[in-house]
C-alpha positions in Angstrom: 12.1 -13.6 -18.1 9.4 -15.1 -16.8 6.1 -13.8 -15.6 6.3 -15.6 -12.0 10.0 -14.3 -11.9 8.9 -10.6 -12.8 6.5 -10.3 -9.6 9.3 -12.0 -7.6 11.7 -9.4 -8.3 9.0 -6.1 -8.0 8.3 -8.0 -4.8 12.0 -7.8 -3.4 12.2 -4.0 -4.5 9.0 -3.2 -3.0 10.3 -5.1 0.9 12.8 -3.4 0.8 11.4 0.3 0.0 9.0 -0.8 2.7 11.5 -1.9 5.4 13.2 1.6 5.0 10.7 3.4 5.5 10.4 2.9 9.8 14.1 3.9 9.8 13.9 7.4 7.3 12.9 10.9 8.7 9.1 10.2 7.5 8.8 8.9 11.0 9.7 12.1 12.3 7.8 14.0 10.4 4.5 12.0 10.6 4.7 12.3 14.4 5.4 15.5 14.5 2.3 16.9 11.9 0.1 13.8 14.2 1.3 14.4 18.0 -0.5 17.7 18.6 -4.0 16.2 17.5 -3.0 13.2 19.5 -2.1 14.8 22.8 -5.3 16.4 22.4 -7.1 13.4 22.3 -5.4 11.9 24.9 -7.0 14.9 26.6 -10.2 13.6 25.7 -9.7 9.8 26.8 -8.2 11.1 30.5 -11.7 13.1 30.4 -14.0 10.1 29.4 -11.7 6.4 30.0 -12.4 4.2 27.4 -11.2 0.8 27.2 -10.3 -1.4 24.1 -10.3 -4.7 24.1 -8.7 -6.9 21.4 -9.5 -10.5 21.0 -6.0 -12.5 20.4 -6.8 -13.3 16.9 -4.1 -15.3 14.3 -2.1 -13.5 12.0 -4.3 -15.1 9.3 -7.0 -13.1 10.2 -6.4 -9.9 9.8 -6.9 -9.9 6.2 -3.2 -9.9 5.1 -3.8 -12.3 1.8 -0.7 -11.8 0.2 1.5 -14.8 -0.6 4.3 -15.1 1.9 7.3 -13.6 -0.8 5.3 -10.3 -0.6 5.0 -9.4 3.4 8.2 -8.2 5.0 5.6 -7.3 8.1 4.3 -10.4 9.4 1.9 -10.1 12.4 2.8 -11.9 15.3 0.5 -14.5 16.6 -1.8 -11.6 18.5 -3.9 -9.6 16.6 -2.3 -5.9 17.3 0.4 -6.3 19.6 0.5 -4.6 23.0 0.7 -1.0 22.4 -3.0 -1.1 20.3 -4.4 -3.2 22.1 -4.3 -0.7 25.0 -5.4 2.1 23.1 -5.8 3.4 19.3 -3.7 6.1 18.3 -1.9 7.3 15.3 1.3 7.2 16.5 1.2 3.3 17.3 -0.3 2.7 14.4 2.7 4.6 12.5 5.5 2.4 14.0 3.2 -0.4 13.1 2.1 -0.5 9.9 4.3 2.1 7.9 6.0 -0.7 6.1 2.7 -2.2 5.2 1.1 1.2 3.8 4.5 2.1 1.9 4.3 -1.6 0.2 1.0 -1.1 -1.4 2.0 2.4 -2.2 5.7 0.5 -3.9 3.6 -1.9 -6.2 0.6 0.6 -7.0 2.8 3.8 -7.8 6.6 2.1 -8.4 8.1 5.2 -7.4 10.5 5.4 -4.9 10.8 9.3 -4.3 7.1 9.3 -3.5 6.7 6.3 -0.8 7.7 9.2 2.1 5.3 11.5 1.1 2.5 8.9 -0.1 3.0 7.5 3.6 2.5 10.5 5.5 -0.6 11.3 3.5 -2.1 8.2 4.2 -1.3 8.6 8.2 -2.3 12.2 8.1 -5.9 10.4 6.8 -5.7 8.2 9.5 -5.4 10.9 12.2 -8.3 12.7 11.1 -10.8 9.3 11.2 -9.2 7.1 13.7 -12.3 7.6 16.3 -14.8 6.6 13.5 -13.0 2.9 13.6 -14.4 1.0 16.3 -13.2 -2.3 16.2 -8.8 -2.2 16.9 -9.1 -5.5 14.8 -9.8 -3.8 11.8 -6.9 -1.2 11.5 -4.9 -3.2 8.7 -7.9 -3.9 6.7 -9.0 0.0 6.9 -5.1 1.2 6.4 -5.2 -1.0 2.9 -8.3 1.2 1.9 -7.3 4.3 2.3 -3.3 3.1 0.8 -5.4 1.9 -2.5 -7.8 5.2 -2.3 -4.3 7.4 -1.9 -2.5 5.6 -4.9 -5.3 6.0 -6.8 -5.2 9.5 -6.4 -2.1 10.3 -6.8 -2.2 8.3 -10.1 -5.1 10.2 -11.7 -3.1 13.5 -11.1 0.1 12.0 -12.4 -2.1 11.6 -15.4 -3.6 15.0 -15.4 -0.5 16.4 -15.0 0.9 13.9 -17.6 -1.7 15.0 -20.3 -0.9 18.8 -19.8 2.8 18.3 -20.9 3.6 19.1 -16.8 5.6 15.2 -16.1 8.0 13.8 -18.3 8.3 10.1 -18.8 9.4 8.6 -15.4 12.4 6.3 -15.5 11.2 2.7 -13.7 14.9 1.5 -13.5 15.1 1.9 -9.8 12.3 -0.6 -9.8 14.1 -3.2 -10.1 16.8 -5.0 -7.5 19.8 -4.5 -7.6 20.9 -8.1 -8.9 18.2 -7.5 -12.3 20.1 -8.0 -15.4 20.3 -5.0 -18.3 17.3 -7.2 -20.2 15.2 -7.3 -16.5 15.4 -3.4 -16.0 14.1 -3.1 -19.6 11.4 -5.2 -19.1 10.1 -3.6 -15.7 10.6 -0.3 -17.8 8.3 -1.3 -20.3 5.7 -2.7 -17.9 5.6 0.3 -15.8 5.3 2.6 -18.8 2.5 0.7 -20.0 0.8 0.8 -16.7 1.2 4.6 -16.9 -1.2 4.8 -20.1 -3.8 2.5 -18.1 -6.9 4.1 -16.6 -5.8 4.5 -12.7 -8.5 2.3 -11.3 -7.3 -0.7 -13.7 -3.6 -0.6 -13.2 -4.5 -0.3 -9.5 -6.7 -3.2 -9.4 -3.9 -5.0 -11.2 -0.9 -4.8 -9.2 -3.7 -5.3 -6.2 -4.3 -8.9 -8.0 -0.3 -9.6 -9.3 1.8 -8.0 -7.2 -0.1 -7.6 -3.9 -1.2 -11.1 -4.2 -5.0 -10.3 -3.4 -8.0 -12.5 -3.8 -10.4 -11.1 -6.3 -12.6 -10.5 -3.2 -10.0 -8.8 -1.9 -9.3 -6.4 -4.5 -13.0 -6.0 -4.9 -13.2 -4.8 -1.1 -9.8 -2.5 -1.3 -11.0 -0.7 -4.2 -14.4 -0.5 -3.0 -16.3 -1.6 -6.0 -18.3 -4.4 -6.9 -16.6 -7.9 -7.6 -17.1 -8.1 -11.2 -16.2 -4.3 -11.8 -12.9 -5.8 -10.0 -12.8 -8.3 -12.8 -13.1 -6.3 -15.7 -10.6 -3.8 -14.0 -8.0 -6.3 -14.0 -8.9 -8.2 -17.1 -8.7 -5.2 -18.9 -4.7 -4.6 -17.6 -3.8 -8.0 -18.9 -5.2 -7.5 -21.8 -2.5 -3.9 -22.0 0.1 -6.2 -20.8 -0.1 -9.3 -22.8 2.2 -8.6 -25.6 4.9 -8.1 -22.8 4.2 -11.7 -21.6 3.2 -10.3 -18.0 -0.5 -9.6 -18.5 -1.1 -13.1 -15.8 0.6 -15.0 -13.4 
């Protein structure tokens, strides 16, 4: 199997983890732990009227670097679409951008059962600082941060936890699509255990770089660290994943 056709088949179990994720009782349960803050806030804005205004900006533009394979949530030719650009709130940006947070959170953590949860988490985040961002443009870009600051968490406990005897080995078959062959399934198990003995910030940086499809620069900025920590981060994964033939694309 070849490396190029490894990220192409993560990449097609990852859309489609995403693309359930708007349709699943996370939405539900988002909305209902982020309404009662909202309505308050909506309080607030009858109070003191603020207006938003978003410049129609390309899809290009919004900092969504990924090769086209990897986005099941293309942006439309505006910048937000009607129901931000009128106001900033967590529940618009829930119906919005849940596929996008629960694809980072598919190639970082490649663990189905936790998508729902790591989703919520990452909204509940968003409720609590949405006033502090003060440009609409920038909610995709700042929803990537706090995805890749949530994985990253969640993978240094799994480690923790891991190194106290409290997880058992996690089984990656479900990783794969549904068309992967016996030999494919083995193969994503192997990466994906390897990954697990990686320090969290490199494996992070890594699937950022291979099966996000980020820039350098753009994994730099995501991870918050400086470009050549980036580097070293991810050069140091390849290095872990070399003898599997997956190291680089």
């Amino acid at each position: 199997m070849s490396q190029v056709a490894y990220i192409a088949l993560h990449s097609s179990r990852a859309r489609r983890a995403a693309s359930e994720v708007g349709s699943r009782s996370v939405t539900s349960r988002a909305d209902s732990r982020a309404e009662p803050r909202a309505s308050e806030a909506a309080a607030r804005d009858e109070r003191a009227p603020r207006q938003v205004r978003v410049d129609r900006t390309p899809a290009h533009a919004l900092g969504d670097r990924a090769p086209p394979h990897a986005l099941g949530d293309r942006a439309p030719p505006h910048a937000l679409g009607d129901e931000l650009e009128a106001s900033l709130s967590t529940s618009a940006a829930f119906r919005r951008y849940a596929p996008y947070v629960a694809k980072i959170g598919m190639r970082i953590l490649g663990r189905r059962d936790e998508i729902d949860d790591f989703v919520q988490d990452v909204f509940v985040q968003v409720h609590r600082h949405l006033g502090s961002l003060r440009e609409p443009h920038a909610l995709k870009g700042w929803l990537g941060k706090l995805a890749v600051h949530e994985a990253t968490r969640r993978l240094k406990r799994l480690r923790l936890r891991a190194w106290f005897g409290l997880v058992s080995a996690y089984d990656y078959a479900d990783v794969a699509d549904a068309s992967a062959s016996p030999e494919q399934r083995a193969l994503l198990s192997r990466v994906f255990a390897t990954l697990d003995g990686l320090d969290a910030t490199e494996r992070v940086a890594w699937a950022l770089r291979y099966l996000e499809g980020e820039t350098m620069e753009r994994v730099a900025e995501l991870c918050g660290c400086s470009l050549s920590t980036a580097k070293r981060r991810v050069g140091s994964a390849e290095r872990a994943l070399e003898k599997l033939g997956v190291g680089r694309v």
